[in-house]
C-alpha positions in Angstrom: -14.7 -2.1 9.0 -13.6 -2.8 5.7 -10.2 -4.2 4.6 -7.9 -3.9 1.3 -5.6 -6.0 1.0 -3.0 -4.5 -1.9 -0.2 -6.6 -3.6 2.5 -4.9 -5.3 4.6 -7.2 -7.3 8.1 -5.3 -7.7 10.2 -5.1 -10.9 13.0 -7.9 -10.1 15.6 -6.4 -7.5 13.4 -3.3 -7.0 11.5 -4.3 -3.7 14.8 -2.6 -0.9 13.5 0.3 -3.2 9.6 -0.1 -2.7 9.8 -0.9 0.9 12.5 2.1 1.3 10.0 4.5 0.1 6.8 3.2 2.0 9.2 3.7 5.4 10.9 7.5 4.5 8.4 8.6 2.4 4.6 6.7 1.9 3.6 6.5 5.6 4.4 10.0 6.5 2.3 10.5 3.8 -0.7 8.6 5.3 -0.4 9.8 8.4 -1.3 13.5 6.6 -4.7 11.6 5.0 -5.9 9.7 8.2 -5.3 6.3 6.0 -4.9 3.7 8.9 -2.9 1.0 8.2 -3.5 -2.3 9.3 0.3 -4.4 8.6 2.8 -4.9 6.0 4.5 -8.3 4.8 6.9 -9.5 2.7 7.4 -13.7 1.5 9.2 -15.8 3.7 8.8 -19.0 1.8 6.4 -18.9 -1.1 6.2 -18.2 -4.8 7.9 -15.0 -4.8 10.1 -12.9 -2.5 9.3 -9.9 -5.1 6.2 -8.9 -3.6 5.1 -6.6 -0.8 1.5 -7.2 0.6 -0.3 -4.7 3.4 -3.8 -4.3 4.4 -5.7 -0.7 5.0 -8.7 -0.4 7.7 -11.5 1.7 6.3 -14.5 2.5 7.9 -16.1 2.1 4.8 -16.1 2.5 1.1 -16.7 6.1 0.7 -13.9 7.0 3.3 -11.6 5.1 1.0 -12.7 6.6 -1.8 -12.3 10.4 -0.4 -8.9 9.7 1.3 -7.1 7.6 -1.3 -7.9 10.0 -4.4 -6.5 13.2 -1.8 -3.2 11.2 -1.4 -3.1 10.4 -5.0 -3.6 13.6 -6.0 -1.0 15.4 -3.0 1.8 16.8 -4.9 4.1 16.0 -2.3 3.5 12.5 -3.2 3.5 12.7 -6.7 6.9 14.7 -6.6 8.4 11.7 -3.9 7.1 9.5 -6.1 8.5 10.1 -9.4 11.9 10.7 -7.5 11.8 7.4 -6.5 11.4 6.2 -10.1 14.0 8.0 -11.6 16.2 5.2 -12.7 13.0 3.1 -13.2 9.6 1.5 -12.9 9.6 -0.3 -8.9 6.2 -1.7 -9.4 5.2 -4.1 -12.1 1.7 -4.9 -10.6 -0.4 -4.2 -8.1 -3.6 -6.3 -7.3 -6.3 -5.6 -4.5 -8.8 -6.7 -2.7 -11.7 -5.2 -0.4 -12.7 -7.6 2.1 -15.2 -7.6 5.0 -14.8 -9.7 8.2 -16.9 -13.1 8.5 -18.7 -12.7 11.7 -16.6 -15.4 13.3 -13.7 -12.8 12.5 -11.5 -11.9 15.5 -11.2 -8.6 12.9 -14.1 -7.0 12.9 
């Protein structure tokens, strides 16, 4: 298995509106592409409570590649999407990693 780990550091006061649409509107939306989620989080105590982190369970890089460019590209997202965004930008940044369990992982 493969993991991403994504970051999305939300315009100030926009994150109720990211993590609104990830629960009405994103996972629906993953459910439709197979993409398997693997948990969400927000900051407890930390350097920002701005942020929303969640990790994705591939099987591997090409399965990635394949389902995340078919959600990208499903007009039903793009059309939630920009719905979302009408009175402005929720993300400011996103950052992500691909990581691969250490074989003392209790991931795998």
């Amino acid at each position: 298995m493969i993991y991403e780990m994504r970051i999305y550091y939300c315009v100030p006061g926009k994150l109720p509106d990211l993590l609104k649409r990830f629960d009405t509107i994103t996972l629906k939306l993953w459910e439709k592409h197979q993409i398997r989620q693997a948990g969400f989080w927000t900051t407890l105590i930390g350097e920002s409570n701005q942020a929303l982190y969640y990790m994705l369970a591939w099987e591997s890089l090409a399965e990635r590649e394949q389902k995340w460019a078919k959600f990208g590209a499903d007009p039903d997202w793009l059309t939630a999407r920009a719905k979302t965004e009408e009175n402005g930008q929720i993300v400011a940044k996103v950052v992500n990693y691909m990581l691969a369990p250490t074989s003392f992982s209790s991931v795998k």
